[in-house]
C-alpha positions as CSV (number, residue, x, y, z in Angstrom):
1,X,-7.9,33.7,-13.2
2,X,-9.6,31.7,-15.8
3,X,-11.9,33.6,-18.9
4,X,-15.7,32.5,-17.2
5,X,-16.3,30.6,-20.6
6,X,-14.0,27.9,-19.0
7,X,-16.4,25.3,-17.8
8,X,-19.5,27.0,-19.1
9,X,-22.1,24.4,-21.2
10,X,-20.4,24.9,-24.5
11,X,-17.8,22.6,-23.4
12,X,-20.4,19.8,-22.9
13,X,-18.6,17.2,-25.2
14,X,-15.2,18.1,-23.3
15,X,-13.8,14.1,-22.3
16,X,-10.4,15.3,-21.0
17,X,-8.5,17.9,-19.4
18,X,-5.5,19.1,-17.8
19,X,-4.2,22.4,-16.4
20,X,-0.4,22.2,-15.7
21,X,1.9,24.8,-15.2
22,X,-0.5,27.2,-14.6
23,X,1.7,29.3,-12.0
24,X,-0.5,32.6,-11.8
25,X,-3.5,30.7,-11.4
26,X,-5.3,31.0,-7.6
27,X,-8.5,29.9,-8.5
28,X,-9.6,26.6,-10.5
29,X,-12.4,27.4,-13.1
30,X,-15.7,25.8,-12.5
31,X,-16.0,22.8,-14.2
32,X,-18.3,20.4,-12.1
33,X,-21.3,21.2,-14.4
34,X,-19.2,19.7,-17.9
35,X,-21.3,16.8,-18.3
36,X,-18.9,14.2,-20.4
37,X,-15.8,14.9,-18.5
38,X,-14.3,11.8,-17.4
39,X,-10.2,12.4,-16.7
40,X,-9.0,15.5,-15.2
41,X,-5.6,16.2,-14.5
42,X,-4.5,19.5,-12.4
43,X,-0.6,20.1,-11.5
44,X,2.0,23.3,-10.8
45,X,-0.8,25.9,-10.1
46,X,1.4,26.8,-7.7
47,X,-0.8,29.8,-6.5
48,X,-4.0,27.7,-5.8
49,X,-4.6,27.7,-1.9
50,X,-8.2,26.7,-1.9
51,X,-10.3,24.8,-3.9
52,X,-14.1,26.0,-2.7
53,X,-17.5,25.4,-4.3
54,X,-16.8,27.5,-7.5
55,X,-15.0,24.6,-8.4
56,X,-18.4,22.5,-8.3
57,X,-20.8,24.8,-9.7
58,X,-21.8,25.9,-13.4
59,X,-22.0,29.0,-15.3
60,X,-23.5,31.0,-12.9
61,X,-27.0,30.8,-14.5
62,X,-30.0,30.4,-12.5
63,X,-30.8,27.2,-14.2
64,X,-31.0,23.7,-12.1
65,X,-27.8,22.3,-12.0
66,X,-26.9,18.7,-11.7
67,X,-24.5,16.8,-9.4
68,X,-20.9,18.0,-9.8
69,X,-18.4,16.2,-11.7
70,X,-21.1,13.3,-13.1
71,X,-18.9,11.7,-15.4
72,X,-15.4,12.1,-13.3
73,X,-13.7,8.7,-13.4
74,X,-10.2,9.7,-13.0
75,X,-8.8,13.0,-11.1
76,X,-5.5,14.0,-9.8
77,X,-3.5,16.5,-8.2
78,X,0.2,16.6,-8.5
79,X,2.9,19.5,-7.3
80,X,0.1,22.3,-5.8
81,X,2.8,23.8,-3.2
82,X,0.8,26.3,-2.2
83,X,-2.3,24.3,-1.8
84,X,-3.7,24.4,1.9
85,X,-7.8,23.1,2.2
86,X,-10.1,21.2,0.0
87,X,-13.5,22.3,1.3
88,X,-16.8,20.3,1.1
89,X,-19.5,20.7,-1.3
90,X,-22.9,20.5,1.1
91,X,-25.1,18.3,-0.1
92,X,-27.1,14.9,0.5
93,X,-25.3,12.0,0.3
94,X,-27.5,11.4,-3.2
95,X,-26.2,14.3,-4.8
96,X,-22.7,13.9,-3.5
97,X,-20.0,15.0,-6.2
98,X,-18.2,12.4,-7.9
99,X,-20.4,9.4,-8.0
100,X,-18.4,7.9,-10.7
101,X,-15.3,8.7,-9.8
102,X,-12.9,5.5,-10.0
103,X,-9.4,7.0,-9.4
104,X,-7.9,9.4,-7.1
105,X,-4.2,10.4,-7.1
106,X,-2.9,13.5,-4.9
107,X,1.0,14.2,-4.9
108,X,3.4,16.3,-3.5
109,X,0.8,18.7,-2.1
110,X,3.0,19.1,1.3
111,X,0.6,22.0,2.4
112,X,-3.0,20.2,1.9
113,X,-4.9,19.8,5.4
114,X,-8.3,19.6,6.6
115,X,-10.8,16.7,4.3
116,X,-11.5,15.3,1.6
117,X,-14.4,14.2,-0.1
118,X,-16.6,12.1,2.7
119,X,-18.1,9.6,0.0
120,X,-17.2,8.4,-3.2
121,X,-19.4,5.6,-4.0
122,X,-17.3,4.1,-6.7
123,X,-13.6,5.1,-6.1
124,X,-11.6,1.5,-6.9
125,X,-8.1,3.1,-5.8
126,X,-6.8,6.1,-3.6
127,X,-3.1,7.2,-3.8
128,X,-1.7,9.9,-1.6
129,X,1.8,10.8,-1.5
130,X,3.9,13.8,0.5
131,X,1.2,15.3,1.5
132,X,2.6,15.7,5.4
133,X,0.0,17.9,6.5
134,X,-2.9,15.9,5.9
135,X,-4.2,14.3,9.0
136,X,-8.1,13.8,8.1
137,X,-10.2,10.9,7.8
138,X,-10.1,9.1,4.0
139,X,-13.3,8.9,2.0
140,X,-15.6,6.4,2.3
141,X,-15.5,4.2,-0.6
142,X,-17.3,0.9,-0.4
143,X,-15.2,-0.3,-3.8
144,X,-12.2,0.3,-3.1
145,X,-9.8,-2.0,-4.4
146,X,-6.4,-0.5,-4.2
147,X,-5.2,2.0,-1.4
148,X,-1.4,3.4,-1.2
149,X,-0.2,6.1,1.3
150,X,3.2,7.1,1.0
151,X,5.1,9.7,3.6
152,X,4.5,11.4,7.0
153,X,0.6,12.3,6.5
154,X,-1.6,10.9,9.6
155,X,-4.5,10.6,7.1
156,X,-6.7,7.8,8.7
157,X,-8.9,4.5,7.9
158,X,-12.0,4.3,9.5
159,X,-13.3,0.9,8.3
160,X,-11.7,-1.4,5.9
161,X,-13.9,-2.5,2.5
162,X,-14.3,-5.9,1.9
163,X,-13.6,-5.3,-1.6
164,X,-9.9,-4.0,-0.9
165,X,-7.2,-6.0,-2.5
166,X,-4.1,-4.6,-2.4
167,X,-3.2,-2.2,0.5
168,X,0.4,0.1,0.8
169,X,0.3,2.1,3.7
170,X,3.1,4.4,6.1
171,X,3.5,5.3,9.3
172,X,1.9,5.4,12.9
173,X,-1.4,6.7,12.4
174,X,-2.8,5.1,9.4
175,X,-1.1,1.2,10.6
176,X,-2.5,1.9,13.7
177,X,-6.0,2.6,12.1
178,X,-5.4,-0.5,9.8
179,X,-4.7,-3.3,12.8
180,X,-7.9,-1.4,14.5
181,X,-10.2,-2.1,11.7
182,X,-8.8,-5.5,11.1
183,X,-10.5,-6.3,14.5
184,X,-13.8,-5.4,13.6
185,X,-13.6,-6.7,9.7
186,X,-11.5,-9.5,8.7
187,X,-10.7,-8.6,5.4
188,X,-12.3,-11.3,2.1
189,X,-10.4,-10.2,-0.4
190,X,-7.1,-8.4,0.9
191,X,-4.2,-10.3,-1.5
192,X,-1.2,-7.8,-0.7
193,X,-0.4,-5.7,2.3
194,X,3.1,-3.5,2.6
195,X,3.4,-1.4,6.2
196,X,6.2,0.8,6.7
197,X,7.6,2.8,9.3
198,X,5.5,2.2,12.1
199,X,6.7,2.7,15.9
200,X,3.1,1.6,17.4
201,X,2.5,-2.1,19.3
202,X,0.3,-3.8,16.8
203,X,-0.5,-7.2,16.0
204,X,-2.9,-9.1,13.4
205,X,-6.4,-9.5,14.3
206,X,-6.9,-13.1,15.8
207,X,-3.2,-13.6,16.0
208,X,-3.5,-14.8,12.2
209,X,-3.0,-13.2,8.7
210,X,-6.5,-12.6,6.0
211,X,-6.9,-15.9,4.6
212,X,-7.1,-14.3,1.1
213,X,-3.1,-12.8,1.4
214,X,-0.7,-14.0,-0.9
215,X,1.9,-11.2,-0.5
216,X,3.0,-9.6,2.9
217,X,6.1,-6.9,3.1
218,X,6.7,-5.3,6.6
219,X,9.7,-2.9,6.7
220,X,10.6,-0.9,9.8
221,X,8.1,-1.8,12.2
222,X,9.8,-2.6,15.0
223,X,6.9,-3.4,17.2
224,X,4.3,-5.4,15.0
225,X,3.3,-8.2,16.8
226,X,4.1,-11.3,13.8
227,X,1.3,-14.2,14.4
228,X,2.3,-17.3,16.1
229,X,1.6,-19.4,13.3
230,X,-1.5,-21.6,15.4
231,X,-3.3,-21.9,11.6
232,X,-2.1,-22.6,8.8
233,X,-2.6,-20.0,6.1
234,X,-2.6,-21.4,2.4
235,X,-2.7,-18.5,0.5
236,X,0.7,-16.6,1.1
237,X,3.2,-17.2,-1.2
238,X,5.5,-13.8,-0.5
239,X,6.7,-12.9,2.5
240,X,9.5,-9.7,3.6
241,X,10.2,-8.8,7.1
242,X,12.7,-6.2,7.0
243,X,14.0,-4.6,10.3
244,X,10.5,-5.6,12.2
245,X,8.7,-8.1,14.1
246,X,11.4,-7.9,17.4
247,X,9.4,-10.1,19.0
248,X,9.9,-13.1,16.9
249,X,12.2,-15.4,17.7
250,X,11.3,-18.3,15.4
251,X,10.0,-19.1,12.6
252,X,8.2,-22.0,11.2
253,X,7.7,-22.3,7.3
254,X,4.9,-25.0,7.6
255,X,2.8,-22.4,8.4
256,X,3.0,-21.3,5.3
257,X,2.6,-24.5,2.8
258,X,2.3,-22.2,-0.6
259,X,5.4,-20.1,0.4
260,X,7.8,-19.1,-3.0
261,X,9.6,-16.5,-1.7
262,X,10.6,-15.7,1.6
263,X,13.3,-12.4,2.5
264,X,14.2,-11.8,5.7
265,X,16.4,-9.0,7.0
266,X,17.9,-7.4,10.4
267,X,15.6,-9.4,12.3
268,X,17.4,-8.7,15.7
269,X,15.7,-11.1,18.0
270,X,15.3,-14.8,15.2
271,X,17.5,-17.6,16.4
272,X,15.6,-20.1,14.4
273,X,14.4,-20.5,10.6
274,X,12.4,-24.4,10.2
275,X,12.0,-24.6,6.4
276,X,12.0,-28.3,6.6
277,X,8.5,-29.0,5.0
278,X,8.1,-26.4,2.9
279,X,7.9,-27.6,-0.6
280,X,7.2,-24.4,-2.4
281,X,9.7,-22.3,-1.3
282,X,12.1,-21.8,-4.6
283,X,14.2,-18.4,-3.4
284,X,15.3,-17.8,0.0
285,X,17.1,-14.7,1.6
286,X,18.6,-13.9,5.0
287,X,20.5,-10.9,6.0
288,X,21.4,-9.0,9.4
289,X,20.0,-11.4,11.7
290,X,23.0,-11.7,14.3
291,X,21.1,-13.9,16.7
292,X,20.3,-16.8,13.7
293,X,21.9,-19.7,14.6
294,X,19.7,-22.6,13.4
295,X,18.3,-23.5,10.1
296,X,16.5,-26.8,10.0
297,X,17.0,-28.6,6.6
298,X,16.6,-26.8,3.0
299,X,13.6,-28.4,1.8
300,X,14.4,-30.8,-1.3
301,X,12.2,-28.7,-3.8
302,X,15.0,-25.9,-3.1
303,X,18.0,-28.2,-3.3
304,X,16.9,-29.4,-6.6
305,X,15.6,-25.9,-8.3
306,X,19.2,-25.0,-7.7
307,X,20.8,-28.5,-8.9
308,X,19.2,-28.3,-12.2
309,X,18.9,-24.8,-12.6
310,X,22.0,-23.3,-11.7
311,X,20.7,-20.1,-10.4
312,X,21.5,-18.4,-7.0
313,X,18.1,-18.7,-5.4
314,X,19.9,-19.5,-2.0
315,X,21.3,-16.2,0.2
316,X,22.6,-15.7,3.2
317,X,24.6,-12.9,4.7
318,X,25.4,-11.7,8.6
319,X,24.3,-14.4,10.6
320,X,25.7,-15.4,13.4
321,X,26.7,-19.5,12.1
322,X,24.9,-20.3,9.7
323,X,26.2,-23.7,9.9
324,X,23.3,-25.9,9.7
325,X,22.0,-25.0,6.5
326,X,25.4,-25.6,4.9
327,X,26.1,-29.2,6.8
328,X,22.3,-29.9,5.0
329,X,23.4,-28.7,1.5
330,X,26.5,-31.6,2.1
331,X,24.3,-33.9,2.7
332,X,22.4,-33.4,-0.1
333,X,25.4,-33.5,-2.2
334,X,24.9,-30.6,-4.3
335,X,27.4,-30.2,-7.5
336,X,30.3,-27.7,-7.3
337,X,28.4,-25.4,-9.1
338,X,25.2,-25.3,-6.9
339,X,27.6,-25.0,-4.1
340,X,29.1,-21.8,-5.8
341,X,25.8,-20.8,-5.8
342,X,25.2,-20.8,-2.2
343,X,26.8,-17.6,-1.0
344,X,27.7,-17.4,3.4
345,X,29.0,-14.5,5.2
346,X,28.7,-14.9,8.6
347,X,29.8,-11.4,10.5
């Protein structure tokens, strides 16, 4: 254990600390009463299996104490293996512990279940990674700018912030809660969303993407539902589809007027790619897509980025016959080198 002076008022000027490596350690000092604390960093206390109000409270005086944590901007958790239950702190709402609290990372904590704090009023980013036995709701946090869940936890959404900009989330549960909140609150402010690993039949809210996304990466969602591209959407300008989206079949860039970049990869079910008026679009890839037979004219923006610059923007690798595209770069009578620069491999 930790001497008691450890958090005691003495330490009121304390700004930053961290406990690391602390392997003999099963229970965190009390230091929710330093006043001026603003980053705390906590990692290999590999004994720790609860952190319980003695975390929160002060000295152990009599004296009024004030909400816990008042200063904490920035706190984290990394490589607790033994760490099992975060429990509440009882309070009202008002004296919640936390209020400033802006960042919370917790990592590698593969034993951590049960909740975590309800409210944080000004939490701007959440990141939880290989935590697999947290299943819980996440706090509410009407800020929030920045969310990333990594790994096999089934930690869940229940609403989505207006203020959230860029979004990273994994697996079933919490792309499940994601498409589900999307139908109650289309997203203002939303610029980048990456899903992952997602089994569940899910589509976007209105068949149509947030107006404000610029950047969209799906990887191994099999069953997400891509929209039908009714309205066009200004604002993307990134797009992946990696092993996902089986139910598309085509594809039509004019959806998508802003579009730079564009991967796509071991789409199983896409037989046709129209890229014909996009005039953004400066790097295109296609891989694994067995069924891909048609590619409607390489827009002229991309024939002449790769005329004048010389650089492979142009990729395109296990398709069925590609043929199209190439009968389109001989009519726009691209120099050897540009032609070298066009790489087909059709399987």
């Amino acid at each position: 254990m930790f001497p008691d002076w450890v958090g005691q008022s003495s330490y009121h000027n304390m700004t930053e600390l961290e406990l690391s490596g602390c392997r003999n350690c099963w229970v965190l000092p009390s230091l929710g009463q330093l006043p001026a604390l603003t980053t705390l960093k906590i990692s290999e206390c590999d004994m720790v299996k609860m952190i319980d109000g003695s975390f929160y409270k002060g000295d152990g005086t009599h004296h009024h104490q004030q909400t816990p944590f008042p200063s904490l901007k920035y706190l984290s958790f990394y490589y607790m293996g033994c760490w099992e239950e975060w429990e509440s702190y009882e309070c009202d709402e008002d004296d919640a512990p936390f209020p400033q609290l802006e960042h919370l990372l917790i990592a590698n904590c593969p034993k951590l279940r049960g909740v975590l704090p309800s409210f944080l009023p000004a939490l701007k980013e959440i990141v939880i990674s290989g935590c697999e036995e947290l299943g819980c709701d996440l706090p509410r946090a009407p800020i929030i700018c920045q969310l990333e869940i990594y790994g096999k936890q089934e930690a869940r959404m229940r609403d989505l912030p207006l203020s959230l900009q860029h979004l990273r989330i994994e697996g079933n549960q919490l792309v499940d809660s994601l498409f589900e909140a999307m139908t109650h609150t289309q997203p203002t402010s939303l610029s980048y969303i990456r899903i992952s690993n997602c089994s569940s039949v899910v589509s976007f809210s209105g068949d149509a993407l947030p107006p404000s996304l610029e950047d969209l990466r799906i990887y191994d969602c099999k069953n997400v539902e891509f929209p039908m591209q009714h309205q066009q959407h200004d604002s993307l300008t990134y797009l992946t589809i990696k092993n996902s989206c089986d139910s598309l079949t085509s594809l039509a860039l004019s959806t998508f007027p802003n579009l730079y970049y564009l991967r796509i990869q071991e789409l199983q079910n896409l037989t046709s790619l129209e890229v014909s008026q996009s005039q953004s679009l400066q790097d295109l890839s296609i891989s694994g897509c067995p069924k891909l037979e048609n590619i409607i004219r390489l827009p002229a923006c991309l024939r002449e980025w790769i005329k004048y610059k010389g650089k492979e923007k142009i990729r395109i690798k296990e398709c069925k016959s590609p043929t199209t595209v190439i009968q389109r770069l001989k009519q726009g009578k691209q120099s050897n080198k540009a032609a070298a620069n066009f790489e087909t491999r059709t399987s």
